[in-house]
C-alpha angles and dihedrals in degrees: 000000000000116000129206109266107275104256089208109055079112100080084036083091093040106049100035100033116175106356100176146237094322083065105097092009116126119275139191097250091069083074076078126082108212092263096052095045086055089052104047097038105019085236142114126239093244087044098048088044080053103056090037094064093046091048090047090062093048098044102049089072088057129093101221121212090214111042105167098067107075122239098251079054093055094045089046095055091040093052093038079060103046088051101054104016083244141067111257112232086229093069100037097067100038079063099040088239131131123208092257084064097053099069093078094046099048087051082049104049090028091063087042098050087042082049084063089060089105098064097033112039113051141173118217096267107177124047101253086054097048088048087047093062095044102057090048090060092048092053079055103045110002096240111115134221099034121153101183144316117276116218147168112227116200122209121200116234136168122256135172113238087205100070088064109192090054104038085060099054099064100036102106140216083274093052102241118107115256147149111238129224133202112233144185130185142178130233088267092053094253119152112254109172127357121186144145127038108205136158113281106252082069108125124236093234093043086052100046087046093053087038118116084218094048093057085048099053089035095054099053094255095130103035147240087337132117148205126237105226130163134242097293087072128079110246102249140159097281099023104079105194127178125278091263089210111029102220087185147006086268092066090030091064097045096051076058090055094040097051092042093057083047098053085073101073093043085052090044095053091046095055083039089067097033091062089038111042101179084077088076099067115005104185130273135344101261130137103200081062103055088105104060082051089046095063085052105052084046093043090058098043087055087052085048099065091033077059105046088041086053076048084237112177109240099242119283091278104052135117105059113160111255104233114238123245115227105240130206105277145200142220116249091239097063093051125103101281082213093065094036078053094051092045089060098040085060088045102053084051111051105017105040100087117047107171081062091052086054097042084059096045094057091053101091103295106146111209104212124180124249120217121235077009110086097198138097117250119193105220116183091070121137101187134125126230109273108240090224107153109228 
C-alpha cells in the first residue's frame, strides 16, 4: 500500500529537536509491511515514527509502572487500540500482554499523547493566522470572518439503567448514553480546539459558556470573528448560527452556506471514529472516570491532525456523516437583538445578490473536492477577509 508523501516532515526537526540515540533504532513496528501496519493502526509508517519520537520524549520523564515493556511497545498497543476499540491478538503477543494489561498502558500513553495537544492542536492566534483561515472558509462557504466550526461531539459508553441517577445522566438528546466533547475545527477538518469531557445530557450551550475557548470568543480576545455552530447554541456576536425560520432567498442561501461549512465537522467526526474505533464505545458510565476518556478523545484528536499533516487516507469505510443532536433551543425573540443585527448584517452583505455570487463563481474560481470534508472549497480567490464586525 503506497501513501502520498507526508506535507509536514518539516516541523518534524523543529518540534522534536535532538531526541537522542532510541531515534532510527529498530522498532517493533518493522515486524509490519506497510499494508499490514495500515491495517492494524490506521496509520501510515512516516506518521507512527512520527508519533514514536515525540512519545519517547515524553515518556522518558515519566516513572512507568511497567518498565520492562519498551516504549514503541507501549505506543503500538495503545494505537492498535484506538483503531479497532480492542486489543488485536496479533499485538498482544508480539508484546507478551494480555487485554486485562493494557488498561494501564493505554491510561499511561492516552494521557502522553493528550499531553502533546499543545503542539499539535491549535487554535488561529495572531491576526494573519486567524485572516488566513478565514479567507479560506469563505472560499469554501462564502460567510467571512470565520475562524472554525463548534461542535459537540458524543461519545457512546455503557451504563447500567439500573443505577438510575446516573444512567440518566449520560443518556443524550439522541437517547443513547454518551460523554460529549467540545469541539472546533477548521475548513480542512483539522482540529482546532478540543476541551471538556461531560456526561451526555450536557447541553451544547451549557458546554461552549463554561469553555476556556467561549470566554475567549465571548469576550472579544480573539476579534471581530465568529464560530459556525448549529441550532443547540444561542445565536451571539461571535456564534453565527443559522436563520431558524428563512423569510427570503437571501437568508435561504446563507443557511446553505451555513449548513455546508457545518457539515465538516459532522464529516469530520464521522472519519474521526472511523480511524479510531475506540471512539465508538469508550467503557462504562462512570463519572469519576471522565477524565481517563477524556485523554483519549484528546489523544486521538491530537493523532487526527498528525494523520491528516503525513496526508494518511481515513480507512475504506470512512466518511459517514455524524448525525446532529438536537440541541435546547431558543426562540429568536429571546436572542440578543445585537447578534440577530450583525446576521443580518452579514447577510445583507454576502447573500443578497445571487446572480453576483454566480457571475464570481464563473471567473475562474476552480471548485476542487476535499477529501474527509465533504464539502466543496473555491480555490483561485484573491480576496481579503471583509472587516465586518459581528
Amino acid at each position: 500500500m503506497s501513501f502520498a508523501l507526508p506535507v509536514w516532515l518539516a516541523v518534524q526537526e523543529e518540534l522534536l529537536g535532538n531526541v537522542g540515540a532510541d531515534c532510527g533504532a529498530p522498532s517493533c513496528f518493522d515486524e509490519f509491511d506497510d499494508e499490514a501496519l495500515f491495517e492494524v493502526f490506521h496509520l501510515s509508517r512516516p506518521c507512527i515514527s512520527f508519533i514514536l519520537d515525540a512519545a519517547r520524549i515524553r515518556m522518558k520523564k515519566l516513572a512507568l509502572k511497567n518498565p520492562t515493556l519498551s516504549v514503541d511497545a507501549m505506543v503500538m498497543v495503545a494505537l492498535n487500540y484506538y483503531a479497532h476499540g480492542v486489543s488485536s491478538p496479533c499485538v498482544l503477543q508480539r508484546v507478551g500482554q494480555c487485554q486485562t494489561d493494557c488498561l494501564a498502558i493505554m491510561s499511561t500513553v492516552s494521557g502522553v499523547i493528550a499531553g502533546m495537544s499543545d503542539q499539535f492542536i491549535s487554535f488561529p492566534l495572531t491576526y494573519e493566522a486567524k485572516k488566513k483561515v478565514a479567507l479560506k472558509t469563505k472560499n469554501c462557504c462564502r460567510i467571512p470572518n470565520v475562524l472554525g466550526v463548534l461542535g459537540a461531539a458524543h461519545f457512546k459508553i455503557r451504563a447500567s439503567p439500573y443505577e438510575t441517577d446516573t444512567f440518566r445522566g449520560f443518556v443524550n438528546t439522541l437517547g443513547y448514553t454518551s460523554v460529549v466533547s467540545q469541539i472546533i475545527c477548521d475548513s480542512d477538518g483539522n482540529i482546532l480546539s478540543v476541551e471538556k469531557c461531560c456526561v451526555g445530557s450536557t447541553f451544547e450551550q451549557e458546554l461552549w459558556e463554561s469553555s476556556f475557548k467561549g470566554r475567549e470568543m465571548e469576550e472579544e480576545i480573539h476579534g471581530a470573528f465568529w464560530v459556525i455552530a448549529g441550532k443547540g447554541y444561542n445565536l451571539s456576536k461571535h456564534v453565527l448560527t443559522p436563520v431558524a425560520e428563512p423569510a427570503n432567498d437571501s437568508e435561504t442561501r446563507f443557511n446553505e452556506a451555513h449548513a455546508k461549512i457545518q457539515d465538516v465537522m459532522r464529516t469530520m467526526l464521522g472519519s474521526m471514529k472511523r480511524r479510531f474505533r475506540c471512539l465508538n464505545q469508550l467503557g462504562f458510565a462512570q463519572e469519576n472516570s471522565l477524565d481517563k476518556k477524556s485523554n483519549v478523545i484528546k489523544a486521538c484528536s491530537v493523532l487526527h491532525n498528525i494523520a491528516k499533516k503525513f496526508s494518511v487516507p481515513p480507512p475504506p469505510d470512512a466518511g459517514n456523516i455524524e448525525p446532529l443532536h438536537p440541541g435546547k433551543q431558543r426562540a429568536e425573540s429571546e436572542i440578543n437583538p445585537e447578534a440577530l443585527k450583525a446576521r443580518q448584517k452579514l447577510i445583507s452583505a454576502n447573500f443578497l445578490n445571487v446572480s453576483s455570487s454566480r457571475n464570481t463563481t464563473s471567473k475562474g474560481f476552480a471548485e476542487e473536492d476535499v477529501s474527509e470534508a465533504g464539502v466543496l472549497t473555491v480555490s483561485g480567490s484573491n480576496e481579503e477577509v471583509q472587516n465586518v464586525d459581528p
